[in-house]
C-alpha positions in Angstrom: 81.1 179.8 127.6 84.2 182.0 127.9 87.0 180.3 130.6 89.0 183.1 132.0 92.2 181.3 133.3 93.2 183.8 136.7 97.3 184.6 138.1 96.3 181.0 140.1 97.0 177.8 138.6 93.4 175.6 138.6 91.3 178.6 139.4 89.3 179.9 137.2 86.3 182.3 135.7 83.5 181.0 134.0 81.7 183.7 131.7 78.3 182.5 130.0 77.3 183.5 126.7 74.0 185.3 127.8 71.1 185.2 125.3 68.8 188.5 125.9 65.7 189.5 124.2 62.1 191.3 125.7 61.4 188.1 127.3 64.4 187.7 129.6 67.5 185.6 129.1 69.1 181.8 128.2 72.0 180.7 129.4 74.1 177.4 130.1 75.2 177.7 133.3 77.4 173.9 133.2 78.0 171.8 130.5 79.8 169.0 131.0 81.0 168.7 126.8 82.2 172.2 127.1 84.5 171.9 130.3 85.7 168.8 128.9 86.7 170.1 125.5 88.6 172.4 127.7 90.6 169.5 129.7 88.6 169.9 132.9 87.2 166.8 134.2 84.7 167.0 136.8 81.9 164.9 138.1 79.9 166.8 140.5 77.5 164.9 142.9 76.2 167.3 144.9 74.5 170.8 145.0 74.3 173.1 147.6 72.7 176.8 148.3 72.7 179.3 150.5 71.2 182.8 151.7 72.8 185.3 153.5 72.4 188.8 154.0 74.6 192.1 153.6 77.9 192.0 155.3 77.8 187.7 156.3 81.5 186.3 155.4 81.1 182.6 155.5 84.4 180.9 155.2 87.4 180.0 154.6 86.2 176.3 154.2 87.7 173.6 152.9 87.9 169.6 153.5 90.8 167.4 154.2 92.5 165.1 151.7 90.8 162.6 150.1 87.3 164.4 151.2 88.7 167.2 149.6 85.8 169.1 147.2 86.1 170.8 144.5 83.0 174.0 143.9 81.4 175.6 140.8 80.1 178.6 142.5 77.2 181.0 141.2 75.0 183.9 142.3 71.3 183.3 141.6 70.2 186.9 143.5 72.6 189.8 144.5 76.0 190.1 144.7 78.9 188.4 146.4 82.7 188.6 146.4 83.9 185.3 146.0 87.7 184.6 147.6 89.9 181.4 147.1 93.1 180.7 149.2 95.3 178.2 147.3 96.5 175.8 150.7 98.1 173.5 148.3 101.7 173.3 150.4 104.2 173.1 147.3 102.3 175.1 144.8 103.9 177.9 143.6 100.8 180.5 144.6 101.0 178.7 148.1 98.9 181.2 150.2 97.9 183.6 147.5 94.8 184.5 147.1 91.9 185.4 144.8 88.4 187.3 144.9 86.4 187.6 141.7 82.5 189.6 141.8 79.8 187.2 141.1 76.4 188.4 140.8 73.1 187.6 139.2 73.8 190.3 136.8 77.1 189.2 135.6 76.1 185.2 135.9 79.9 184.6 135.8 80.9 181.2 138.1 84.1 180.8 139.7 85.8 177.4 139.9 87.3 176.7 142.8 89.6 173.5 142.8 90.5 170.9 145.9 93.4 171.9 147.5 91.6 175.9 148.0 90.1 177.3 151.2 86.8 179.0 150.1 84.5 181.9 151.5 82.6 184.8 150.3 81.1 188.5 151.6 77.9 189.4 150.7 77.9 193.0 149.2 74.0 193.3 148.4 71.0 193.3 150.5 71.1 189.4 150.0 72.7 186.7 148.1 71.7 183.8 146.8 74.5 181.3 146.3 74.5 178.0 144.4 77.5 175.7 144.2 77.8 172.3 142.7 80.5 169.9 144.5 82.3 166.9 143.0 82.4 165.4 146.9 80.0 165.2 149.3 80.3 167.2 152.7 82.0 165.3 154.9 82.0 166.2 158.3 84.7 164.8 159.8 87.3 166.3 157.4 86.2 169.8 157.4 88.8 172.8 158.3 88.7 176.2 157.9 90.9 179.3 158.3 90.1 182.3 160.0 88.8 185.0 157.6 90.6 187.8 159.2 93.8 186.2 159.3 96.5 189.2 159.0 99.2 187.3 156.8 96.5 186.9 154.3 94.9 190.2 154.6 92.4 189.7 152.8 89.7 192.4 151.5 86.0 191.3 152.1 84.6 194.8 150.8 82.7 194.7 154.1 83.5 197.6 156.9 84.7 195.4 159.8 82.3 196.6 162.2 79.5 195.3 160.2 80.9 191.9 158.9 78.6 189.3 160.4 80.5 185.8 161.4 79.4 182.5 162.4 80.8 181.6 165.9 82.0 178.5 164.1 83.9 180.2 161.6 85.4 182.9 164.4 86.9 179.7 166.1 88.9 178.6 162.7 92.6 179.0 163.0 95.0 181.1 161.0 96.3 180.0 158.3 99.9 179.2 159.2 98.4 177.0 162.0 95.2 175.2 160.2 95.7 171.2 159.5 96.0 170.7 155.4 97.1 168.1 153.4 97.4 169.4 150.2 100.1 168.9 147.7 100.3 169.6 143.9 
């Protein structure tokens, strides 16, 4: 497995080695050894998936401090845009942030660390999205930020008119007034 390190401290590409013949593929999508050979220690203790069709935006989600999680994303079917906001208050990238393609096709995973709000737009007809979690959901502790928010400007790839939103997630603040408690 290739790690592709991005301009954001923590955040970062995974890229399988994808074994192909007539009968299909093989690949490792986690392996523990591997990410620790790299200095990345994770336990993960929960998975979660999700469907959604062309032009949903689900996020920016995050949890508070010490709930805080942090996601191995992947695409199982179609294609997604995958965007991280680093809400870490004295990093360096404060506010910046990040999308990376993940599809089936490219099986790539992005890493998304605690201390990141997460979302994603769906760019195919659907998407299949699988994430593992090194904290379980918490209720209580989850925030989000609005995905429109002007100061991040952020580019879905979606044509606003047909972005489809949760009301949930059209009731999260911007990001300048969202609760975090994030330091480095």
């Amino acid at each position: 497995m290739e790690i592709i390190k991005t301009e954001i401290p923590g955040l970062l590409i995974f890229k399988p080695k994808v074994f192909e013949d007539e009968r299909g593929y093989f690949f490792e999508s986690y392996n523990e050894k591997t990410l620790t050979d790299q200095g990345i220690q994770i336990q993960f203790v929960q998975d979660n998936q999700s469907k959604s069709s062309f032009g949903v935006i689900r996020g920016l989600h995050y949890q508070l401090a010490p709930y805080s999680q942090t996601k191995l994303i992947m695409v199982l079917e179609g294609e997604i845009l995958d965007v991280a906001v680093d809400i870490r208050k004295k990093s360096p990238t404060f506010g910046k942030w990040y999308s990376h393609k993940l599809s089936a096709e490219n099986k790539k995973q992005m890493l998304v660390p605690a201390g990141f709000a997460h979302g994603f737009s769906v760019l195919s007809k659907i998407a299949v999205v699988f994430y593992k979690c090194d904290k379980f959901f918490h209720s209580e502790s989850e925030r989000g930020i609005m995905y429109n928010d002007p100061e991040l400007s952020i580019d879905w790839e979606i044509e606003p008119e047909k972005a489809i939103i949760s009301a949930k997630d059209k009731r999260n603040p911007f990001m300048k007034e969202a609760e975090m408690n994030f330091y480095l």
